[in-house]
N, C-alpha and C positions, 0 to 999 in steps of 0.2 A: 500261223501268219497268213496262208491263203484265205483263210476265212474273213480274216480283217481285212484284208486286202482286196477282193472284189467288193465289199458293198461302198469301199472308199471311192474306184474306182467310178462306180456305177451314179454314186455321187454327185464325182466331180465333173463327169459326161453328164449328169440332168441341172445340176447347176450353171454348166456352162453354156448349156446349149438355153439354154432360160435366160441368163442377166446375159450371155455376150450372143445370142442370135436372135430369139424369140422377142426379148424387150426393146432392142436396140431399132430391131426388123417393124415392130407395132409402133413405136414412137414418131419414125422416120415416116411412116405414113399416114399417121395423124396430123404432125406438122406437114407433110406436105399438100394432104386432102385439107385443113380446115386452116393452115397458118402458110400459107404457101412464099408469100413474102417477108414472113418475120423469118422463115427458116431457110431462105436462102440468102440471108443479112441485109434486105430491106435497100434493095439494089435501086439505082436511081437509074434510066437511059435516056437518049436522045439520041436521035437518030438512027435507032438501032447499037448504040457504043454504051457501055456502061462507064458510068462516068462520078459515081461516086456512093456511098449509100449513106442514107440517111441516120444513122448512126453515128459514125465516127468521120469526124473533121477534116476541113482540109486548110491548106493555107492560102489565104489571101493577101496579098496587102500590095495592088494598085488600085489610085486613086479610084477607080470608076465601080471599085465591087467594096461591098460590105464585109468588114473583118470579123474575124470569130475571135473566141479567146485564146489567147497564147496558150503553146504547145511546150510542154515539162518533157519530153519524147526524146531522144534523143537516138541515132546519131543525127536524125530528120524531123520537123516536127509533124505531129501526126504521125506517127509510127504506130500503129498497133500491136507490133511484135514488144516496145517497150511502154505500155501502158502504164503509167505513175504518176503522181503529182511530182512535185518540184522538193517536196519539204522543209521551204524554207518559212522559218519564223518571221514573224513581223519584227524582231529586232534584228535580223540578218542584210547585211548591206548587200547580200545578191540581190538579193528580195529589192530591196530598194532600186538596186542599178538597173533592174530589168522593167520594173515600175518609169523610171525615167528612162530608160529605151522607146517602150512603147508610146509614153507623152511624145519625147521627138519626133517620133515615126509619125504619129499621128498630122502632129505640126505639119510636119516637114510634107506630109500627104495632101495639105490643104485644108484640116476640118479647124471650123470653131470652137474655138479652146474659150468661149467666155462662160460657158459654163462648167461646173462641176464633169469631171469623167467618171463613166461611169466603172465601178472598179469591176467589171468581168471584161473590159477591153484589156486593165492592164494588166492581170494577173492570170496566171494559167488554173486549170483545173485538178480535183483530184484522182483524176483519169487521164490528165492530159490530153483527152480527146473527143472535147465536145463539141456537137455540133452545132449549139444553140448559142443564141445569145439571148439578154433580154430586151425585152421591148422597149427600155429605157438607153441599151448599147444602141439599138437600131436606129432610134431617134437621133441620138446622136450624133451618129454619123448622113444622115439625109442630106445636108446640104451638100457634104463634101460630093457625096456622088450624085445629085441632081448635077450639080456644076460638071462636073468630070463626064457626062453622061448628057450635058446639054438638055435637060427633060428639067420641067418643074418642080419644085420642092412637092408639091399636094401631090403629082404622079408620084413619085418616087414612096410619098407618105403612105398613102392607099395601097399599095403593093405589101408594103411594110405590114398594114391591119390584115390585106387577104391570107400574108404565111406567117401570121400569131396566133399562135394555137391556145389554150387557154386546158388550166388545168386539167389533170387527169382524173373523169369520173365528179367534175366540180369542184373537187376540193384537195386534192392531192396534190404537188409541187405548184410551177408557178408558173406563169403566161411565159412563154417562149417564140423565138424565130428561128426557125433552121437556115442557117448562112447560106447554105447550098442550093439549096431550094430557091431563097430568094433572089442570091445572084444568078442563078439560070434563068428567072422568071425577069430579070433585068436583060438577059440576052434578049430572052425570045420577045422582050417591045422593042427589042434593035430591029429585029428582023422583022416584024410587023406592021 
């Protein structure tokens, strides 16, 4: 039994010290020498204050900042700890009721409803936590907050083209706006 016993040992000390120090120890300083921002979650500041990252969503919804898509999160939206879609089917009348929430809200916020919505304003994600929208939700909503924001529809519009990022590597997913990004970049013409 000693015999078996030490090369187990001796094993399980070079395996561990490999996948839980050695690998763990090389990885963490690669990300941090060559990905320094992706590996410490792509953190946004101002002022010195972290204030949100570019990753995962936050909620908006007064008139004067641009919304992102509805949060499936629960007990809060934007929760990270409960990352999920929602799961409801297109014959499910939550699905529906939450669909006409967000029309109200929207209403009720000011925007032109004479066009089609676009559907990433009304419906959440399947992560619940995204920070994008598309440059067709963004459109969308310009008037509401040029008015709300006292600034011209064409400002507001241009800000909108500067944080649309456009596929990844040219042809991978699809032109995006990170909410976060642009409503801070709406702060900072207040202040300027």
């Amino acid at each position: 039994m000693k015999n078996l016993l030490r090369p187990l040992l001796v094993i399980f000390a070079v395996l561990s010290a490999v996948t839980g120090l050695a690998y763990p120890a090389v990885m963490t300083a690669v990300g941090q020498t060559l990905f320094r921002d992706q590996a410490n979650g792509s953190l946004i500041e101002r002022d010195g204050k972290v204030v949100g990252s570019k990753l995962i969503g936050q909620q908006f919804d007064a008139p004067q900042y641009f919304w992102g898509r509805l949060s499936a999160t629960s007990p809060m939206p934007y929760n990270a700890q409960a990352s999920g879609g929602s799961n409801l089917g297109p014959t499910n009348p939550a699905l529906l009721d939450e669909v006409k929430g967000r029309i109200d809200a929207l209403k009720a916020a000011g925007t032109d409803m004479s066009a089609p919505v676009p559907v990433d304003l009304v419906t959440s994600s399947g992560s619940g936590l995204d920070p994008e929208i598309s440059p067709a939700a963004a459109a969308y909503q310009i008037g509401r907050v040029a008015k709300a924001r006292g600034l011209a529809p064409n400002e507001v519009e241009a800000l909108v083209d500067r944080y649309t990022s456009g596929r990844q590597l040219g042809m991978l997913g699809e032109r995006r706006v990170n909410v976060l990004q642009l409503n801070l970049a709406l702060d900072e013409m207040k202040r300027g």
